[in-house]
C-alpha atoms as an extended CHARMM CRD file, in Angstrom:
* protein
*
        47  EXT
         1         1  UNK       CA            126.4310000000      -34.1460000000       43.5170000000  PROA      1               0.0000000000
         2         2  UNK       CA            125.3160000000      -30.5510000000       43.7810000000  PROA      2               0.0000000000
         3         3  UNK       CA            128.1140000000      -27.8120000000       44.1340000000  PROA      3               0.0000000000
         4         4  UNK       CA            128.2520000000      -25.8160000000       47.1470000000  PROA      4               0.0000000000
         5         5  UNK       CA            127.0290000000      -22.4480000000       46.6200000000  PROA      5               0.0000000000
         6         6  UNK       CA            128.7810000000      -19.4070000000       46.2460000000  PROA      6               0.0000000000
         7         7  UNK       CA            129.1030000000      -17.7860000000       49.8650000000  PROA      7               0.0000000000
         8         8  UNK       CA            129.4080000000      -14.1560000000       47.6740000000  PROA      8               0.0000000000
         9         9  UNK       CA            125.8540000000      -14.9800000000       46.9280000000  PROA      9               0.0000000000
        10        10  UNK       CA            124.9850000000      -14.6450000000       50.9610000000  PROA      10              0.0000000000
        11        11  UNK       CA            122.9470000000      -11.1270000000       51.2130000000  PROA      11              0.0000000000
        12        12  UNK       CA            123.2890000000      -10.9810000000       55.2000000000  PROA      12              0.0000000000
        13        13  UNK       CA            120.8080000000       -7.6800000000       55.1150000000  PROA      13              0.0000000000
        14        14  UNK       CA            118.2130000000       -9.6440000000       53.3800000000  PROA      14              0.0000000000
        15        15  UNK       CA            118.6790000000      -12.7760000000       55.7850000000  PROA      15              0.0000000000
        16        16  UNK       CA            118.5970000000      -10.1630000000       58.8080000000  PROA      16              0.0000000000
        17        17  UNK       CA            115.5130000000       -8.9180000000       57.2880000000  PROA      17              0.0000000000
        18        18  UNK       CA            113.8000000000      -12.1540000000       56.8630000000  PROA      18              0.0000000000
        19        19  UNK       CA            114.6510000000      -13.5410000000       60.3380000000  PROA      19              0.0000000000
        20        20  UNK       CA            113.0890000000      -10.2290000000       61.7780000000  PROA      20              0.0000000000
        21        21  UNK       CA            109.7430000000      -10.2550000000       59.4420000000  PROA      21              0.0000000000
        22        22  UNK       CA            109.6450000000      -14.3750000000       60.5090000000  PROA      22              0.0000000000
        23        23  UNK       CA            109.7760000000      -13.0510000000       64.3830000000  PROA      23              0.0000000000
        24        24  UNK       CA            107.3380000000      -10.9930000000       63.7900000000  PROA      24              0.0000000000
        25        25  UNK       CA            104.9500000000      -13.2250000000       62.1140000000  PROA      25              0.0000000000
        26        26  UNK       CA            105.2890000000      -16.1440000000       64.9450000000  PROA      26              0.0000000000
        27        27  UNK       CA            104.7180000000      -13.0940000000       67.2590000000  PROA      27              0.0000000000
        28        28  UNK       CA            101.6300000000      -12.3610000000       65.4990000000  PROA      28              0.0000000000
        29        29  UNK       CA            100.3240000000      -15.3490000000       65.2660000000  PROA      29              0.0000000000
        30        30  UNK       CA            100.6010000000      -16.5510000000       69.0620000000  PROA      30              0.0000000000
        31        31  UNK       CA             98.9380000000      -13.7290000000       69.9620000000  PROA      31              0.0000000000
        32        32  UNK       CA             95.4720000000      -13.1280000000       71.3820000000  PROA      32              0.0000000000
        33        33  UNK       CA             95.2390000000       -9.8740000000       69.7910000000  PROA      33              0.0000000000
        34        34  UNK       CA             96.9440000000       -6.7380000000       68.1210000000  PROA      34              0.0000000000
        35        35  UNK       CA            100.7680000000       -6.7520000000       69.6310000000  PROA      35              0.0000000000
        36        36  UNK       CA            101.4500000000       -3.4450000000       71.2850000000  PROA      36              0.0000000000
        37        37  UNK       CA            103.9170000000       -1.4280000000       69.5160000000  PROA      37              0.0000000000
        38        38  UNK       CA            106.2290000000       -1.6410000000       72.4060000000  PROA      38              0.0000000000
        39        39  UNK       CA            106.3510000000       -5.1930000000       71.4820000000  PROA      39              0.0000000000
        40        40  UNK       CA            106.9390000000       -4.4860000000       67.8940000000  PROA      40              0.0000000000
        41        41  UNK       CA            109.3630000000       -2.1840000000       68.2850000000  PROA      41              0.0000000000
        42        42  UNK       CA            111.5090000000       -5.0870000000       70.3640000000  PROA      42              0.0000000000
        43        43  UNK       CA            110.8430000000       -7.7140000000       67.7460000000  PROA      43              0.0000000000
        44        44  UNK       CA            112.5010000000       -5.3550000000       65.1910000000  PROA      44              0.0000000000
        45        45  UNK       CA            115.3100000000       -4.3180000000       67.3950000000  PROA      45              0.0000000000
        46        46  UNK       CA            114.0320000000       -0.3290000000       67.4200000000  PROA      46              0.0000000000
        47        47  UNK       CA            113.5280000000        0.0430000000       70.9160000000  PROA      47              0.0000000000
């Protein structure tokens, strides 16, 4: 059986970063067009 892994290995900046870029690229992709940067903005938690 596997071991666990190592929670010190957890990078929660990169997993923040890859749940935003994933957002994004679902947002993307179910839209019509180009997403307005308002939109953007939200997805990435700037606005």
């Amino acid at each position: 059986m596997p071991e666990p892994l190592d929670a010190r290995l957890r990078d929660e900046d990169a997993l923040d970063e890859i749940e935003m870029t994933s957002n994004l690229m679902i947002a993307a992709s179910e839209s019509d067009g180009e997403l307005p940067q308002d939109e953007i903005d939200r997805i990435l938690g700037v606005a």
